[in-house]
FIFIPA-672544 format. One record per residue (C-alpha): residue number from 1; x, y, z. Coordinates in nm, 2 decimals, decimal comma, padded with zeros to 4 digits. Layout:
# residues N
drense	px	py	pz
NUM	X	Y	Z
...
//
This chain:
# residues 104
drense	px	py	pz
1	-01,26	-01,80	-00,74
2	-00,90	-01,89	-00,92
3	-00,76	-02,12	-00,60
4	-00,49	-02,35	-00,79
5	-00,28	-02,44	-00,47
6	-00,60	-02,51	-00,28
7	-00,55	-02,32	-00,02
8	-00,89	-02,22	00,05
9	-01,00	-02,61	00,09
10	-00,93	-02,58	00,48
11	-00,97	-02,23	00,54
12	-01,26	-02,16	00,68
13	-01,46	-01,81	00,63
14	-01,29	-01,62	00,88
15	-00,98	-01,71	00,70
16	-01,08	-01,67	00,34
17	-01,19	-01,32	00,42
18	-00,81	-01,30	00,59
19	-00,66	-01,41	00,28
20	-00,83	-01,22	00,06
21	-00,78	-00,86	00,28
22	-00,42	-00,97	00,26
23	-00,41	-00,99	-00,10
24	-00,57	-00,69	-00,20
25	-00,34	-00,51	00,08
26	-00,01	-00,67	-00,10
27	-00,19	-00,56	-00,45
28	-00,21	-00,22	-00,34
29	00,11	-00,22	-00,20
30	00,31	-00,35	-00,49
31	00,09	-00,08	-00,74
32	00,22	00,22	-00,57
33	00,60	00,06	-00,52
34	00,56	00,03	-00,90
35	00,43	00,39	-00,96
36	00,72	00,54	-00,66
37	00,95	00,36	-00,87
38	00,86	00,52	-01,26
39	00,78	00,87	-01,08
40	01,12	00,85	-00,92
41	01,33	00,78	-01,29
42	01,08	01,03	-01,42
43	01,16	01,37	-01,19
44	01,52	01,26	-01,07
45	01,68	01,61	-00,99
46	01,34	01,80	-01,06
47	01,13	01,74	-00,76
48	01,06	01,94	-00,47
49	01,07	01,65	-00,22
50	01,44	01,64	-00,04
51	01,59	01,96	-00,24
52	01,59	01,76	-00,52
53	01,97	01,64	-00,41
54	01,84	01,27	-00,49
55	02,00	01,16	-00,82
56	02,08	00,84	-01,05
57	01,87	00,54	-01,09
58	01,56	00,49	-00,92
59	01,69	00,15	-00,76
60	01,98	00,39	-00,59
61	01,73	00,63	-00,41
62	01,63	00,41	-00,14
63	01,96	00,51	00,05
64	01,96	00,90	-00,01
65	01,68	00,95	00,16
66	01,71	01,12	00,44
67	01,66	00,95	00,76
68	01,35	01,12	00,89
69	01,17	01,06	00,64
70	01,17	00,67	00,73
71	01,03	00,77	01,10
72	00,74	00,96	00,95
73	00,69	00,74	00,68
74	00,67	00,47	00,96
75	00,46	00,61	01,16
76	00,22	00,72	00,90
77	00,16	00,35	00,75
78	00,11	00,24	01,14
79	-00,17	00,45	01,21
80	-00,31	00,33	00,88
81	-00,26	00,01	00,96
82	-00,40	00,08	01,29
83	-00,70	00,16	01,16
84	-00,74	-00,10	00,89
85	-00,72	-00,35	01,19
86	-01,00	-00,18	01,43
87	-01,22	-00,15	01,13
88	-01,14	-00,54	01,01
89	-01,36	-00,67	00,75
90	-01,63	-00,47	00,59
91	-01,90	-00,63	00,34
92	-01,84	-00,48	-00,01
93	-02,18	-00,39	00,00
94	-02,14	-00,14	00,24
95	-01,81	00,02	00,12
96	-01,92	00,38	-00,06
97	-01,70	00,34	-00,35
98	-02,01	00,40	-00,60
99	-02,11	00,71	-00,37
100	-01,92	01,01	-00,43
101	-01,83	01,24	-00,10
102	-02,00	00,95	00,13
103	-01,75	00,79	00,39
104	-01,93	00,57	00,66
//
């Protein structure tokens, strides 16, 4: 694995497998911020989320939104974090990604 900071010379395994659940979280994380971002230049004024009353630049939309949203939003991304936590690490082995309709 690509370590140039050596970070992973005094980790030990519990820690690596930290490490590396935290960067695949923050790479998830950033993709979707990326994709919120071009949908939101794409349908300003045309979308059904919010009455479509959020207009200009997608770096000004952060502060229309209304208020509630936040608190659902919130909560929503707590309960998956929730999980994410209970479950902790799973081998990639046993994640069904190859299986379609198969959750364990």
């Amino acid at each position: 694995f690509f370590d140039p900071l050596g970070f992973a010379e005094k980790a030990d395994e519990n820690t690596m497998k930290r490490y590396r659940e935290a960067e695949l979280t923050h790479g998830r994380v950033s993709m979707l911020a990326v994709i919120g971002f071009l949908v939101g230049e794409k349908v300003e004024g045309s979308s059904f989320l919010f009455d479509a009353s959020i207009k200009g630049p997608a770096i000004s939309h952060l502060g229309q939104v209304p208020e509630g949203f936040w608190a659902i939003l919130l909560i929503a991304i707590g309960a998956t974090e929730q999980f994410r936590a209970e479950k902790g690490w799973v081998d990639p082995s046993e994640v069904p990604v190859d299986q379609p309709g198969l959750l364990k």
